[in-house]
Every structure is written in C-alpha cells, then in structure tokens.
C-alpha positions in Angstrom: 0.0 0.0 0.0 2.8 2.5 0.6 4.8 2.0 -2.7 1.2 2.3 -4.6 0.9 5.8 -2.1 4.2 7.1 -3.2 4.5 6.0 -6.9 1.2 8.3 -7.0 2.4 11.2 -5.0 5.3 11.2 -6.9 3.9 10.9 -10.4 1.4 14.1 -9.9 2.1 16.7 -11.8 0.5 19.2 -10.4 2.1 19.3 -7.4 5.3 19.6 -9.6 4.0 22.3 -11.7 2.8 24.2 -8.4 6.0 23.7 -6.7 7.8 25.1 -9.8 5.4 28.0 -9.7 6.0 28.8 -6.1 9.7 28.7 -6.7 9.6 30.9 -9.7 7.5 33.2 -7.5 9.8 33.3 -4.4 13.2 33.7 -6.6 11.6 37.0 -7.8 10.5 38.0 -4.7 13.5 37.3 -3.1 15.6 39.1 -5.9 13.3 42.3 -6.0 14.1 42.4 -2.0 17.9 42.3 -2.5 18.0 45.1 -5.0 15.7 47.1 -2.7 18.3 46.3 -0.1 21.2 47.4 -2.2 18.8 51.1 -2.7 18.5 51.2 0.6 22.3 50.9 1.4 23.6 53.2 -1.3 20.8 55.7 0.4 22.4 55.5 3.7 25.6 55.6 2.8 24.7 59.0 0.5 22.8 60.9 3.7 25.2 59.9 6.3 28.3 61.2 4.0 26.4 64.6 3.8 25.8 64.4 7.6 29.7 64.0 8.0 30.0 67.0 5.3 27.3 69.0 7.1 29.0 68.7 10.3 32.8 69.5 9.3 30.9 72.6 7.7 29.5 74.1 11.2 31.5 76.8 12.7 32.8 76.4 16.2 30.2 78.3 17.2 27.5 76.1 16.1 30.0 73.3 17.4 29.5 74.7 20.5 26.2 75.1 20.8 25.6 71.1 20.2 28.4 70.6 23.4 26.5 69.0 26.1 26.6 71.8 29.2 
C-alpha cells in the first residue's frame, strides 16, 4: 500500500507544476528584495556622508552650541 501511495504522490504533476510556480514566484521576490536592499544601502551611505560633510561645515560656534553643558 505504501509503494502504490508514493508511486502516485510522486507521479502528480501538479504538485510539480505548483512547486515550480512557487519557486519561480519566491526567486523574484526574493531578488526584487535584495535590489531594494542594495537602494536602501547606497541611500544611507549618500545621507550619512552629507551628515559628516554638514557637520565638518558648522563653525565652532554652532560646534558649541551642540556641546553637552
């Protein structure tokens, strides 16, 4: 009874086609959310260098003025 169970699960192939589908589906996914990631990075890397810029750019009496008193 199990090798006529399993010679029928294995033979569907629908399940196959679904699978295939679903794996299709999740390699995109997965793909669109690591170049979403790689946005994301270049982002913060952009705004925090023009914090750093911004901040060389005070002068010392703005410096001052964000020393803790």
């Amino acid at each position: 009874m199990a090798k006529a169970l399993l010679g029928t699960f294995q033979n569907d192939q629908r399940t196959a086609a679904h699978l295939l589908s679903e794996n299709t589906r999740l390699r995109v996914r997965v793909r669109d959310l690591e170049e979403l990631i790689a946005r994301l990075q270049d982002e913060n890397d952009r705004l925090a260098q023009a914090a750093a810029v911004a901040l060389l750019d005070l002068q010392p009496e703005e410096l001052k003025e964000m020393q803790p008193v």
